[in-house]
N, C-alpha and C positions, 0 to 999 in steps of 0.2 A: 365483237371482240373488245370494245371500247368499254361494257357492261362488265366482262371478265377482270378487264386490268383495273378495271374502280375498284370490285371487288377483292383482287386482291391485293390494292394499294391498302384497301380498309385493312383487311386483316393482317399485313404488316403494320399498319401503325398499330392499332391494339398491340399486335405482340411487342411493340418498342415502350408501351405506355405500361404495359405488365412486366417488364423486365426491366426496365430502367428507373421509371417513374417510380416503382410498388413490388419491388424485387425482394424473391423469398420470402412472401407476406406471412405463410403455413409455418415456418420454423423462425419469423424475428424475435419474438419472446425470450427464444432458449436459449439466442445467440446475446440477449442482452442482459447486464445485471439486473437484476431486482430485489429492490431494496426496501427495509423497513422504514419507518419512520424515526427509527434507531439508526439508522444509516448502516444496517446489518443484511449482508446477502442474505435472501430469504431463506437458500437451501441448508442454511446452519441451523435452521428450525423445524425443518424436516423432520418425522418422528425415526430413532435411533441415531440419528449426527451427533455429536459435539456438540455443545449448544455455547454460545457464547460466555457465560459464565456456568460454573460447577455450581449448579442449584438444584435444588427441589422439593416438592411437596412433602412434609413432612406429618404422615396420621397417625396418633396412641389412638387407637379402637379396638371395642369388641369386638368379637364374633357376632354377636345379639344385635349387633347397631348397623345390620347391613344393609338394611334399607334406607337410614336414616346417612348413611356412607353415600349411596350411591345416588340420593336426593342434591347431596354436597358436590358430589363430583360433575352431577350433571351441569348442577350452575359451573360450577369452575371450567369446566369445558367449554361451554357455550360462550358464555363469558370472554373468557380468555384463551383458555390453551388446544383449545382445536387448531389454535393459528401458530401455538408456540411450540407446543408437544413439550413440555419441562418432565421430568420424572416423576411419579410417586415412590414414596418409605413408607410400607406400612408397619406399624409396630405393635407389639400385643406380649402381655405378659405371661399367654401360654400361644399353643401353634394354631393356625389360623385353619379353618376348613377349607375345603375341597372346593366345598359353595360358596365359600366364601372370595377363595381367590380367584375363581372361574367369574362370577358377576360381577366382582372389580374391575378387573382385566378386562373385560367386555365394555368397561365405558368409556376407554378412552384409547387412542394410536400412539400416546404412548409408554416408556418402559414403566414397570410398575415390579417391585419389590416388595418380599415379603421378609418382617425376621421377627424371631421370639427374642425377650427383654432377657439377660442374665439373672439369674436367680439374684443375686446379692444385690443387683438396682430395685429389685422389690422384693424387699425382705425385709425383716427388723434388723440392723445394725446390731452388735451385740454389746453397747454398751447403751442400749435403751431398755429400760426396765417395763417390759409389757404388761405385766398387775399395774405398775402405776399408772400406767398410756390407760389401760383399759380402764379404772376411775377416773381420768381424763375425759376419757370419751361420754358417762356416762354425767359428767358436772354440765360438759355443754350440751348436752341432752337437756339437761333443766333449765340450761338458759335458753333453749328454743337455735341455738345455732342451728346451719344449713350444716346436712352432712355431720352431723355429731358425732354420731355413731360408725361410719365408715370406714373400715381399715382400708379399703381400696383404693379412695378418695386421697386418701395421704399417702401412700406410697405414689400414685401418681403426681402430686404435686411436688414427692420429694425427686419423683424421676426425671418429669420435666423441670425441674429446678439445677437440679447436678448431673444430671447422665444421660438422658438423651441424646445429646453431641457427642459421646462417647462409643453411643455402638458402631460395630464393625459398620453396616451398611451406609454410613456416613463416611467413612474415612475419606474418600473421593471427593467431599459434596463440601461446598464453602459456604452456601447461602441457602438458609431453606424461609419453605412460606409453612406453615402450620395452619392446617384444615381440622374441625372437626366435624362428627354428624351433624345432619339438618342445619346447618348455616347458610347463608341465602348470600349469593351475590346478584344487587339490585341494575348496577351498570355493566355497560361493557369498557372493558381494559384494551385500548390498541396500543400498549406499548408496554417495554417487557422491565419489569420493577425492579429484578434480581439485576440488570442491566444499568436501570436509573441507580440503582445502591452501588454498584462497582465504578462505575465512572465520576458519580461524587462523594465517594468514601463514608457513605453512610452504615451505620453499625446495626442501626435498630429501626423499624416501623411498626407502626400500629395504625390502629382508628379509632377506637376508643379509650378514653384515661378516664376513670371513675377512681372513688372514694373506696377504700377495702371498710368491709364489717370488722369495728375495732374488739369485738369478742373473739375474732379468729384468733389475731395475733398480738395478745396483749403484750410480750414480753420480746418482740421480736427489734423492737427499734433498741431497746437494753442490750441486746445483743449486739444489732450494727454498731452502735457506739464502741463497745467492747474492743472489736474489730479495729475501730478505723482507728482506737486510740495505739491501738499495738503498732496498727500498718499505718502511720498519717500518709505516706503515698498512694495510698487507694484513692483518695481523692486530688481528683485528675482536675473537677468542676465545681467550682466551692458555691457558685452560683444554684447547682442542684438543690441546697442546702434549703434552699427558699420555696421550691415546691414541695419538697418532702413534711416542713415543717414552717408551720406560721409563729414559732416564737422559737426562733436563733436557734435549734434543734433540741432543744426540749426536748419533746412530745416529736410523732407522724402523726400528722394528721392524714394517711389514709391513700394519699394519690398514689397512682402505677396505672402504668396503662397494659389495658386487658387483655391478656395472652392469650386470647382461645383466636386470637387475627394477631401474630407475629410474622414479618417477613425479617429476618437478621442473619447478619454475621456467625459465621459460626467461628470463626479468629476471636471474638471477642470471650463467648463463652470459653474456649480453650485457653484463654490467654492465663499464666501464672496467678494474677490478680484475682479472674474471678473463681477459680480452682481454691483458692486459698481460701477465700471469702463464704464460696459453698462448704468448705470443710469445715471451716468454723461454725458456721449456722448448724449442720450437721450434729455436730457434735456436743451444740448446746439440746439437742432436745424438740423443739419443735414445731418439726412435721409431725412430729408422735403425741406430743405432750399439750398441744395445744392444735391448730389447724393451720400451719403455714398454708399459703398459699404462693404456687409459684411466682402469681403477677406483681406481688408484691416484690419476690425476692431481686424478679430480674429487674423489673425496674427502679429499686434500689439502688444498683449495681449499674446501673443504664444512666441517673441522675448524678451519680457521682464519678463514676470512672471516663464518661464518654462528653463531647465538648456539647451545645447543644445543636451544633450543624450535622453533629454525628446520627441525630435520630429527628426522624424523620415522619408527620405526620401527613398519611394516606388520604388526604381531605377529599380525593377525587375517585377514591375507592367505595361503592356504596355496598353495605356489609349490614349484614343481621344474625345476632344469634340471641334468642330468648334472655333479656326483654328489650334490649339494646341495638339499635341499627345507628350506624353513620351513614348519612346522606349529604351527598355535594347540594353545596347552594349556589351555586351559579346560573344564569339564566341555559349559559351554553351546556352547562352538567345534564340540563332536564331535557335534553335531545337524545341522550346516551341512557337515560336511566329509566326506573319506575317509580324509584321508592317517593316517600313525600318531605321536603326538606324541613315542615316546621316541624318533623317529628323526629328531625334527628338528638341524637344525644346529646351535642355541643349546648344546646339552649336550656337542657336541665343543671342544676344546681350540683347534681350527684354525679355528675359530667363533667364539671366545670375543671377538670383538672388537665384538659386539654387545651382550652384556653389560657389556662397560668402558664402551664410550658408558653406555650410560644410567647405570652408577657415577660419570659427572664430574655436578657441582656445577651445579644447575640457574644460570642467569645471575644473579647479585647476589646469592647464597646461597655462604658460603663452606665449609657443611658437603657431606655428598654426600647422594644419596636410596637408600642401600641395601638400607633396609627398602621401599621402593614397589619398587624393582626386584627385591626376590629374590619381593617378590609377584606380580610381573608374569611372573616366567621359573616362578614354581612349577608343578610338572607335577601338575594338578589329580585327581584321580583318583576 
């Protein structure tokens, strides 16, 4: 009898140590928050929820570039939004295939969107004279420009330059990231960037700020001027003045950082300012007449209208599109990534425009931050 009541003194204490001690251990999880490292319930990034800020992927692609599509989204999934589910926009300026939205769709959990481009965002404007675009085209043909010859080239750059943030499928969305094919992302992202841009009021990011081919846009800085002298309140940042141009704005010397990796504001493209500012350029001629290039226009427009805390470089972002990668130099970066950090872009010359941004003068400081910046670009080792 003595053998029985041991036994079942045993099996009431287990049951007191399983119910008291370690109570509901199968459902504690669901009863508790869980949170990002964003300090964001997790379940707001569930694929179809709400997501903390109105964001998303924003891609001008072919039909033709599906593989080269789903090459890009893999990394970006893997990478990052398997965890965050943020939306895709796909854009195209005629209607997308069957196959094409079917193998999209299939690479990721979440929403994904398809819309055709209005005729009149790619189109000739009608006070562009196309005999003369077309002798245009055929002068930087002999000077060897990239894209000389291309009408398609240049309506995309006039579309990503002024209308993009315009179509219907956007109306909802405040903040997009801009993907294109075959782009390679080298780390992984545990924290949600459309998130870090809304909580410090930042307008613009990138990775890469290179030097533009001064063949493209010989006549384009004649222009800006044109503009600001009309608008002098376009210029928000007199300090921009200094990366755009090495002699008191003269001359561009070339800098803008490289649109084919934008995460931004889309308040800022809509804002009166830069609406006014793409009309003008618009209207001078070009995108048709010469080869605008968007990256130029916006970061133009990003140097002078926005403070420099407003824009934001993605140092910790590792990013590849032909022939240019950003890679983080930090010892702690090279745990998270692959890529190789003495081969990022920041230490080429043709690059160096990302280090002159962070050399201008923080907003209301009229020394510079050289010492935080040459710690920021040090290659850790």
């Amino acid at each position: 009898m003595s053998a029985k009541f041991a036994a079942l003194h045993l099996l009431l204490g287990l049951l007191l140590v399983r119910f008291v001690y370690w109570p509901c251990d199968t459902h504690a999880d669901s009863k508790q928050p869980v949170t990002t490292r964003d300090g964001i319930d997790a379940s707001s990034y569930l694929p179809g929820t709400p997501k903390p800020v109105r964001a998303a992927f924003v891609v001008l692609v072919r039909n033709s570039e599906l593989a080269g599509m789903k090459r890009a989204m893999r990394q970006v999934e893997d990478r990052f939004n398997n965890k965050f589910n943020y939306p895709y926009v796909f854009l195209n300026d005629v209607a997308f295939t069957e196959e094409f939205k079917l193998e999209t769709t299939a690479m990721t959990k979440a929403n994904v969107t398809f819309g055709e481009i209005p005729q009149k965002h790619w189109s000739y404007p009608a006070w562009i004279n196309q005999t003369y675009a077309g002798e245009c085209r055929k002068e930087m043909q002999r000077q060897g420009v990239f894209y000389a010859l291309s009408e398609s080239y240049r309506h995309m750059c006039r579309f990503n330059s002024g209308f993009f943030f315009r179509h219907p499928l956007l109306d909802e969305i405040d903040y997009y990231w801009r993907i294109e094919p075959d782009v390679e992302y080298s780390c992984d992202i545990d924290y949600d960037p459309f998130l870090y841009m809304h909580r410090n009021d930042i307008k613009y990011g990138y990775t890469i700020a290179l030097h533009e081919y001064p063949e493209t846009i010989p006549t384009l800085w004649k222009t800006v001027k044109e503009f600001v002298a009309l608008n002098p309140g376009f210029v928000r940042h007199p300090a921009g003045y200094s990366w755009l141009s090495e002699d008191g704005g003269e001359t561009y010397n070339g800098c803008h950082f490289w649109s084919n990796f934008e995460i931004g504001s889309l308040a800022f493209f809509r804002s009166p300012e830069y609406l006014a500012y793409f009309d003008h350029l618009d209207r001078a001629g070009g995108f048709f007449y010469e080869r605008w290039g968007d990256a130029p226009v916006h970061a133009i427009a990003a140097a002078l209208m926005l403070r420099k805390e407003e824009v934001h470089w993605f140092e910790d972002i590792g990013y590849y599109h032909n022939p240019w990668t950003n890679c983080p130099q930090s010892a702690e970066s090279r745990l998270r990534c692959h890529c190789d950090p003495s081969k990022s872009a920041v230490h080429h010359y043709w690059a160096s425009c990302t280090k002159d941004w962070l050399l201008l003068p923080d907003s209301g400081a009229p020394e510079n931050n050289s010492q935080s910046v040459s710690q920021t670009l040090q290659n850790s080792s």
